[in-house]
Structures are given as C-alpha cells and as structure tokens.
C-alpha positions in Angstrom: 0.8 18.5 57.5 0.5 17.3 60.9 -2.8 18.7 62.0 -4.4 17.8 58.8 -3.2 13.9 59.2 -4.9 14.5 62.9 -7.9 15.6 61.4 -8.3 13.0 58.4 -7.4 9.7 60.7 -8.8 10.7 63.8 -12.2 11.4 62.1 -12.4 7.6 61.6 -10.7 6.7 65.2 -14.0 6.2 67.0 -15.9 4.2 64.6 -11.9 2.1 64.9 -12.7 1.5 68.1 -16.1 0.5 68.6 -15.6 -2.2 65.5 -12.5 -3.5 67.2 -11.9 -7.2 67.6 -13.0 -8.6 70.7 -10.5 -10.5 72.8 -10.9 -14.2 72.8 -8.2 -14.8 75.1 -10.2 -12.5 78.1 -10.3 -13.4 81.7 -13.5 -14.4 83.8 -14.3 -10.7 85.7 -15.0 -7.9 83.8 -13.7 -4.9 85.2 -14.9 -1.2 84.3 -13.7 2.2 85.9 -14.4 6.0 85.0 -12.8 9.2 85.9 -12.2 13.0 84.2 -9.3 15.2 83.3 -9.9 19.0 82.4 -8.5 19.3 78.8 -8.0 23.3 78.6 -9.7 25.3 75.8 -8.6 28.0 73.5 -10.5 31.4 74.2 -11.7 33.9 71.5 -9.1 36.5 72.9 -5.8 33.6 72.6 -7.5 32.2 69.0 -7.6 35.8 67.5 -4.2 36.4 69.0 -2.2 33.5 67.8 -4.0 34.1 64.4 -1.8 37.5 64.3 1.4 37.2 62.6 4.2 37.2 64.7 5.7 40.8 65.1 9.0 41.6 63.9 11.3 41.8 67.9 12.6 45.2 68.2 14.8 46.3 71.5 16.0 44.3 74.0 14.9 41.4 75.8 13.1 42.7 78.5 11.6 45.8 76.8 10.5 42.5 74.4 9.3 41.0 77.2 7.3 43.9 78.6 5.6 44.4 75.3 4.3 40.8 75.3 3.0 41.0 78.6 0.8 44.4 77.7 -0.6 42.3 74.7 -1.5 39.6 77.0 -3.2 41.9 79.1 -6.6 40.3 80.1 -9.5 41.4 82.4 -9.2 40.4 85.4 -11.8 36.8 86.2 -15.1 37.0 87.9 -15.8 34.3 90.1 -16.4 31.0 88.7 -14.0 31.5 85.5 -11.2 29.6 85.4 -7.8 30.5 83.5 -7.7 27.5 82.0 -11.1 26.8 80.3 -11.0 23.4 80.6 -13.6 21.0 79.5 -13.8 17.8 81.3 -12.0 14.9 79.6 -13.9 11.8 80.8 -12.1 8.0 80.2 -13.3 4.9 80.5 -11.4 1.8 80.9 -12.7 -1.8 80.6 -10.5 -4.8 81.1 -11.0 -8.6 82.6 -9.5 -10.3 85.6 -8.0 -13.9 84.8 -8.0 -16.7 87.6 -4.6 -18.3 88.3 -3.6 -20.7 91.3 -1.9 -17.6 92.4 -5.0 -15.4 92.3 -6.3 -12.9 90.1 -4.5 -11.8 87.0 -5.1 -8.4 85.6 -5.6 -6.1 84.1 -5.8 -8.4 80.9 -7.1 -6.6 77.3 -7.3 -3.5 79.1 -8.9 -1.0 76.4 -9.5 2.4 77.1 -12.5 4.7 75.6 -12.5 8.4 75.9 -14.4 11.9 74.8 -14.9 15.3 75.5 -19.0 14.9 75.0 -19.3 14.3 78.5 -20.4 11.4 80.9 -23.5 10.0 79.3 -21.8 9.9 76.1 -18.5 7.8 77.5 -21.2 5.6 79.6 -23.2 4.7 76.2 -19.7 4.2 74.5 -18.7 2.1 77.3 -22.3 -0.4 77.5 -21.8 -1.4 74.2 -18.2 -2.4 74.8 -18.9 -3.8 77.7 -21.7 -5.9 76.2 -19.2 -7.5 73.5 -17.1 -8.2 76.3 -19.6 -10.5 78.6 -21.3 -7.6 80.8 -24.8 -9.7 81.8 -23.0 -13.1 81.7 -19.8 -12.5 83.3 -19.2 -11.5 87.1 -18.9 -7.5 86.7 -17.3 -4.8 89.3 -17.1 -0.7 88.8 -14.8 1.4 90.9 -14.6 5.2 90.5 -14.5 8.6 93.1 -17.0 9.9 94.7 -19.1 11.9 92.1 -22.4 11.6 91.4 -22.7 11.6 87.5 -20.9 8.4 87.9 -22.4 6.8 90.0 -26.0 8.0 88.8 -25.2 6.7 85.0 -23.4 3.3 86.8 -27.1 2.5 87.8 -28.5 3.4 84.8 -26.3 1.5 82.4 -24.6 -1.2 84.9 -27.1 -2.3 87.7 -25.8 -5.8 87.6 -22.1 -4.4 88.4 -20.7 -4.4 92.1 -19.7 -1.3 93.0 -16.5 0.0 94.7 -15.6 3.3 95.6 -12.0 4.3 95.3 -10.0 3.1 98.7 -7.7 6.6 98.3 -10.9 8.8 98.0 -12.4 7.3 101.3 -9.2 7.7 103.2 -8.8 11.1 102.0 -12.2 12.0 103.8 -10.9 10.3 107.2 -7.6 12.5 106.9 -10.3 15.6 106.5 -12.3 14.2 109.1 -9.5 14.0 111.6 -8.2 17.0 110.7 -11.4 19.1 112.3 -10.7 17.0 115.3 -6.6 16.9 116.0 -4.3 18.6 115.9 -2.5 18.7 112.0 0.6 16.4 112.0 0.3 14.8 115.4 0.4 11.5 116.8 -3.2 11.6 117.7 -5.0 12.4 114.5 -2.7 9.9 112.9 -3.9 6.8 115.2 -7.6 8.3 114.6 -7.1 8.2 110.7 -5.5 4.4 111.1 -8.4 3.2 113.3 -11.1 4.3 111.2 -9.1 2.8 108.1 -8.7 -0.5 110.1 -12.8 -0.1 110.8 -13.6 0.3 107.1 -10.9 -2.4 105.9 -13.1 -4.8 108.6 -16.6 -3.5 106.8 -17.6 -1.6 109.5 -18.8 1.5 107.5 -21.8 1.8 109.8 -19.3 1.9 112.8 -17.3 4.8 111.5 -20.3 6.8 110.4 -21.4 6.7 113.8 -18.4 8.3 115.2 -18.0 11.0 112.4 -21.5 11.7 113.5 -20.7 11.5 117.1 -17.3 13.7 116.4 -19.4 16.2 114.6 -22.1 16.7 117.3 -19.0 16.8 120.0 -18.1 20.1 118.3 -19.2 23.5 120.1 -21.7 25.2 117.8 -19.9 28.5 118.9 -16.6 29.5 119.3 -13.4 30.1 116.8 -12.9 28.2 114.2 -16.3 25.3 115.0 -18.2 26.6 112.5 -15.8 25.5 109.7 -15.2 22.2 111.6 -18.7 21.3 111.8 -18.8 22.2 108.1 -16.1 20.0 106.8 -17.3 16.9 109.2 -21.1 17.4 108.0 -19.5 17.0 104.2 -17.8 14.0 105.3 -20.6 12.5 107.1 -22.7 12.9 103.9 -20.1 11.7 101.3 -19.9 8.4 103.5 -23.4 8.2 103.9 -24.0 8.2 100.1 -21.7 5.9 99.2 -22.1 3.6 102.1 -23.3 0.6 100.0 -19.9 1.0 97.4 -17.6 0.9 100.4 -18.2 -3.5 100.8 -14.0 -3.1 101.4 -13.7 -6.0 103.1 -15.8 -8.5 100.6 -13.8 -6.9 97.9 -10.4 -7.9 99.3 -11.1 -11.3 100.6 -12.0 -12.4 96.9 -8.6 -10.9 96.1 -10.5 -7.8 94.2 -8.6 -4.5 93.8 -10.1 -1.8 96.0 -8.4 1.8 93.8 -8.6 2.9 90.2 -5.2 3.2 89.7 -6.1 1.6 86.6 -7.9 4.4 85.7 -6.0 7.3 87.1 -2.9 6.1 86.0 -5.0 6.5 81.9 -6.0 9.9 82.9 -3.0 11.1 83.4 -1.2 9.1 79.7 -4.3 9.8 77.9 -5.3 13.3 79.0 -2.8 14.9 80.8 0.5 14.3 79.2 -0.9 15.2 75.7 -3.5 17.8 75.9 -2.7 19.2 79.2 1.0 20.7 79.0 2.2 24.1 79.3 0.5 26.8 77.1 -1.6 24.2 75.6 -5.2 24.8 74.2 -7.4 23.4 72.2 -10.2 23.6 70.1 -12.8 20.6 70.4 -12.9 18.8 67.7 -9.5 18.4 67.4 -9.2 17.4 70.9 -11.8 14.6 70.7 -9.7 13.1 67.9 -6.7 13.3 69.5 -7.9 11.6 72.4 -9.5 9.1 70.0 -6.2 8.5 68.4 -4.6 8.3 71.6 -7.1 5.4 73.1 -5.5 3.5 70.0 -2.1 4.0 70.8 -2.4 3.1 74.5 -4.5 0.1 73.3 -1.6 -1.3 71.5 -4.2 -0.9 68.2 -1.9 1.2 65.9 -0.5 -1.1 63.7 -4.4 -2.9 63.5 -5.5 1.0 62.9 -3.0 1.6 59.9 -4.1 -2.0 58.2 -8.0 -0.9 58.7 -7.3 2.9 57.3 -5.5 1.2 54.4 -8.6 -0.6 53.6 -10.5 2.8 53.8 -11.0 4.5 49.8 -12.7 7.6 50.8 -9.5 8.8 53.3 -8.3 11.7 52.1 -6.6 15.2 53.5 -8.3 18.3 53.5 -6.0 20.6 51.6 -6.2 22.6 54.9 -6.4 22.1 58.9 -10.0 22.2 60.7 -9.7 25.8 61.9 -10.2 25.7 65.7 -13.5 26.8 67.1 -13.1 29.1 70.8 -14.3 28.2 74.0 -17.3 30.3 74.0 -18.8 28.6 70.6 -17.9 25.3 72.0 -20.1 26.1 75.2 -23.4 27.4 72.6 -23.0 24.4 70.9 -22.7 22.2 74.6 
C-alpha cells in the first residue's frame, strides 16, 4: 500500500512544486546554492535476489548465517565500481535574505528542488524558480564546492549572480596544502593554515597563491616522499587558481553575506541522506526521484498545501500494483 501511495502522489510532486505559490512576504537578496548526495542503486544480482522468496531457516544461527553469506557471494570489483551504485542526488536550494537594523535575516522561504536527472536538469528546475522569485531584478549570490559542473551551469543559467565558493572547501585545501609542508599535528602547520586563512579572510587570494606556488617550487623534485607533495600542492594551486574570482571573502562578509552552504549541506543530508541513504538501502530510479520529490515538499513545509492540491486532482488514482523497480544497469542504458 505504501509504495503504491509513493508512486501515485509522487508522480504529481514535481509539477506541485514548480506551480507553487510564490512568497510575497520574501526578503531583498536572493540566495541560491547547489550540491550532490550519492543515492545507492539496486543491482540486477540484489533485485533478482530479493525477488526470491524467503527460505524456510533450517539449523542454527550461525550455520544460518553462513548460508546467507554464500548467497551473497559476489565477484569481487574491478576498479572504478563501487559497492554502493550510487547515482548522484543533486539539491538545489533557493531562499531570500531580509534587511533588519540588526542585519541580514535569513534564510527566509527557503524551498528546496531536487532530482536524480543530474545537474542540468536541477539548474533548469532551479532558473525558472528562481525567475518567479526576482532573479534579474533582485541582488543575487550562488555559493557551492569546488566542482566544475556547477560552476559551468552557474554561468550558463546565473551570469548576473555573485559567486562564492564554500569557506570550508577552501580551508580544507590550505590544511592539504600545509600538510605537504609540516609536519601533521604540529604547531607550525597550524600557524601556516591560520595565516593563509587570515590572508584569504583579508581578500588576498593572489597573496596566498603566490606562496602555494612558491611552497610548491621549494620542494625537491627528488627524494622520498616529494613527488607526492609536489602532486597534492600542484592540485591545490590549480583548485585556487580556478576559483580565484568566487573567493571575494572579504566583500562577502563586510556586507554581512554568509560565506558556507551550510544551507545546503545541512538539505543534503535531510533530503538525501537520511531517507535514501541508510543501511541496506537501494533503490530503483523512478521511485527515488519521487521520493525525493515528496521529500522537497515535506521539508518545504508544503504538505498540508500538497494534500489540498491532490484533492483537487480527478484523475489520481492507485495502480492496483507497485512500479516494479528497474536495476542499476537499465538505469545507466537509459542515462
């Protein structure tokens, strides 16, 4: 009963949410942010085995156990294959920043937009909202991690926004960084890590990429362990040198803008990973996709609006049986 209420409301979640009222009490910054989850998928091997009926237990525990294990026997993975399948869940969230005497209030009418499609299809999902809600008229800022399909689709679909890359993912690379130079743990690579922070909090992002450069070429291009340091620094230098112009830290805090996506880490993990990410969990895709739908609305704080609009609807109905679940290896054909 439960999967077939799943699959009858959550078919009509999405079009829910893209006809949703707008807010008309909504501040004067729009804010948007973007990240991804892994959602894990069911594999033909798991589908045809949970399709088996269950087998009458014979024995004792652990010869029970044993005997489950055998039938769980798989190949061992090649490189590259992961034991979870996963398909990336990617969420959007768009809310507005009010102006008190105080300073800004937010998030306000924070509304969250998510699908297992992939990016382009969240960032086309996310334009339209994001058009009802003043994007073009209103002062706009985007903040997300460092990966490119983000920022690539953030120029296509928000050029006017001002971009901000995610405080916590910056430091993270200085904590790498100094790692390759100090000692782990020690005073020294601590007091490195809190200058260069102190140097990017001031806007001085061309200041620290001159001493990762400068750290990097200090390193021997011979000897234990330098060719692995040089590595790791030459990623560094590159991630800050491509997102040099989203790193305006110190701009974005004198205005009293926020500088993380905790907004949007903080949905990831509600959205994605308390309900489609637990223990022994997999999925088949369409289902997912609904019940991330489903789960937008919920987190909204659109359920009771969502039973009113389904009331209205004439043609909902229940299949007299579930949506059978289609593997991993059909959903990547289909992909």
């Amino acid at each position: 009963m439960t999967l077939r209420i799943v699959d009858a409301a959550g078919a009509r979640a999405r079009r829910f949410l893209e006809q949703a009222a707008v807010p008309t009490d909504d501040g004067e910054v729009l804010v948007l942010q973007v990240d991804a989850r892994g959602a894990p998928m069911i594999d033909i091997l798991e589908l045809l085995a949970r399709k088996q009926p269950r087998a009458r237990r014979t024995g004792t525990r652990r010869a029970q156990r044993k005997a489950g294990k055998a039938r769980r026997q798989r190949p061992r993975r090649t490189k590259g294959q992961k034991s979870k399948n996963a398909r990336g869940a990617v969420v959007g969230a768009i809310y507005t920043l009010r102006k008190t005497p105080q300073g800004w209030e937010g998030p306000v009418n924070k509304q969250l937009y998510a699908t297992l499609e992939g990016h382009a299809a969240l960032f086309a999902w996310l334009a339209k909202a994001a058009a009802r809600r003043g994007y073009g008229a209103k002062k706009t800022l985007f903040l997300a991690d460092g990966a490119r399909v983000i920022w690539t689709l953030q120029q296509q679909y928000f050029p006017k926004a001002r971009a901000c890359l995610d405080w916590i993912h910056a430091v993270e690379r200085l904590w790498t960084a100094g790692a390759c130079l100090y000692t782990e743990g020690s005073d020294a690579l601590h007091a490195w890590v809190e200058g260069q922070k102190a140097a990017l909090r001031a806007g001085d992002v061309v200041g620290v990429l001159r001493t990762l450069r400068a750290a990097r070429g200090a390193i021997a291009k011979t000897g234990p362990g330098t060719k692995g340091r040089r590595e790791r620094l030459g990623r560094v230098v590159k991630y800050f040198a491509r997102n040099r112009h989203r790193m305006n830290y110190r701009a974005f805090r004198r205005q009293g803008f926020e500088i993380g996506t905790g907004v949007i880490e903080g949905a990831v993990r509600n959205l994605v990973g308390l309900r489609l990410d637990g223990p022994g969990m997999r999925w088949g895709w369409e289902r997912a996709e609904k019940v991330l739908h489903l789960r937008c609305i919920l987190l909204n704080g659109q359920w009771d609006a969502f039973e009113r609009w389904l009331q209205d609807d004439p043609a909902l109905a229940m299949a007299p049986h579930p949506i059978p679940a289609k593997h991993y290896e059909a959903i990547k054909k289909v992909a």
